[in-house]
C-alpha positions, 0 to 999 in steps of 0.5 A: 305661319305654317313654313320657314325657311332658314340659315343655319351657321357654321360654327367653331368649337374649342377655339384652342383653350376652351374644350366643350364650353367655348365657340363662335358663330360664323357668317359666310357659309352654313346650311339651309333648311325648310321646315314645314308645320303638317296635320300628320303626327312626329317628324318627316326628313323629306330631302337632304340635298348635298350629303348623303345622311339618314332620312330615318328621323330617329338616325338623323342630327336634325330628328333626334333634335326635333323629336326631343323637342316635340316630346317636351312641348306635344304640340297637335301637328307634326313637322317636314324637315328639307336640308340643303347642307353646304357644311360637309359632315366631320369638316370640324364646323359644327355640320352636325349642329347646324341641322341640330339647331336649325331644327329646333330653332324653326320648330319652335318659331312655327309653334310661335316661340314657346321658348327662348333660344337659350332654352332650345339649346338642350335639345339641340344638344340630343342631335348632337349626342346622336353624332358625337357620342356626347351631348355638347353645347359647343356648337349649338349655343353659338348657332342659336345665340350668335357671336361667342358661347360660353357653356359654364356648366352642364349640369345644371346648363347655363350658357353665357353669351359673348359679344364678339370684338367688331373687328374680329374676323375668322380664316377657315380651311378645311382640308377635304378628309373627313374626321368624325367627331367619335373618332377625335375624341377617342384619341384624348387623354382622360387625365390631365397634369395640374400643371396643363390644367393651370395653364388652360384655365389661365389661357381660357380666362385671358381669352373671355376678357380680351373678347370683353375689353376687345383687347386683341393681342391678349386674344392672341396670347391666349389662343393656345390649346394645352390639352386637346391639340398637341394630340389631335394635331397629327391627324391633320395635314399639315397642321403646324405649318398652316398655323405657323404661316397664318401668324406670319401673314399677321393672324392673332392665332388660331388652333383646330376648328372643332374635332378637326380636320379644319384648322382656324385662325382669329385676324383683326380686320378682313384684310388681314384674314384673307391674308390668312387664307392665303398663306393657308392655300400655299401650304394646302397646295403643296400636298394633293389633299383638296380644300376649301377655304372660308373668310368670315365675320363673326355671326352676330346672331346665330340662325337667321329667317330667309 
């Protein structure tokens, strides 16, 4: 096999209380990507349609990913990356990380899979350095593995994934303002109280068992963010509407998807969901900010093979 063309996945960070070690893979929008094995040496970004971004493989998510990658295996060919992206860049679902992933995911399988998906996640992790600032797992664990992500440790990494409820389903709506990732984190607060910090944990706890026993309501409980959304928020148009009017229209909870400016909500069952997306577009509809809105199963298994 010497092409593979590929889905990469929007992913959702955080998912209110867990902060750079919880996410979840979505399944009705993400970027494509071809990838082409070639005789010539290193990596070749030969179009990006839908965004403008670097083709220069080294200032690019998808190069830095795949030149981390090929350090590691120094394989005798190089490779030609296209990228069709449906994700907008600083929309807070994972754009950066769907290239990131998708990158190494489809190198590794043209050289016949030398490592595990698990494995790949370090070096989606080095795109991701390139966008935020920080090599977080977040968002590329769920991609490559699919459902929940649990990122218990960075140093050493070790990344437990989680099988989502069945009935699980997620709202999305992104107003179309761009918040970059660099910018988001530079507004947290670097010390936190003991008091937040119990309650975080707690919440973070609650929220892996209610996905474990598909306890709905204790998801629901548990979908509240101490630390992060209480400053973030007010970058975000809206916010507190959209998250109170989700919950009226039956939504388990929701929260900042990511960095932001997107805003999520978690529905037992799709009826309820789109019900969710509704009362999400009223809100939008009342300021002049353009959005887009998303209604998904969670992604069982990350990227896929076209």
């Amino acid at each position: 096999m010497n092409e593979i063309q590929i889905f990469c996945p929007a992913t959702i960070a955080n998912v209110s209380c867990g902060f750079d070690v919880l996410g979840l893979c979505l399944e009705s929008v993400g970027d494509e990507m071809t990838i082409t094995k070639t005789d010539r040496m290193g990596v070749r970004i030969t179009d990006i349609i839908g965004a403008n971004l670097p083709l220069e493989a080294e200032k690019n998510v998808a190069g830095v990913a795949a030149l981390s990658l090929l350090h590691h295996l120094l394989p005798n060919c190089g490779f030609d990356i296209k990228i069709t992206k449906n994700i907008k860049a600083g929309s807070g679902i994972g754009s950066s990380a769907a290239s990131a992933a998708g990158a190494v995911y489809g190198i590794n399988k043209l050289l016949g899979s030398p490592l595990t998906d698990k494995e790949l996640i370090y070096f989606a992790m080095q795109g991701e350095a390139l966008a935020s600032g920080s090599p977080h797992a977040d968002n590329v664990s769920p991609a490559l593995l699919g459902g929940f992500t649990l990122v218990r440790s960075y140093d050493p990494l070790d990344v437990i994934a989680i099988t989502a409820p069945p009935e699980l389903y997620v709202t999305v709506i992104h107003p179309q303002i761009e918040l970059k990732t660099k910018d988001a984190r530079s507004v947290l607060k670097e010390n936190i109280s003991l008091k937040k910090a119990t309650i975080q944990c707690g919440n973070l706890g609650g929220l892996i068992s209610g996905l474990y026993t598909q306890n709905y309501d204790l998801i629901g409980r548990c979908l509240h963010d101490e630390l992060v959304e209480p400053v973030r928020s007010i970058l975000i148009p809206k916010f507190a509407e959209l998250k109170e009017a989700a919950k009226q229209a039956g939504a388990l909870g929701g929260g900042i998807s990511g960095s932001g400016p997107s805003v999520f909500a978690l529905s037992r069952g799709e009826t309820t969901a789109r019900k969710a997306a509704e009362a999400f577009a009223a809100i939008m509809q009342q300021t002049s900010v353009p959005f887009e809105a998303h209604v998904s199963a969670i992604n069982p298994t990350g990227i896929k093979i076209m």
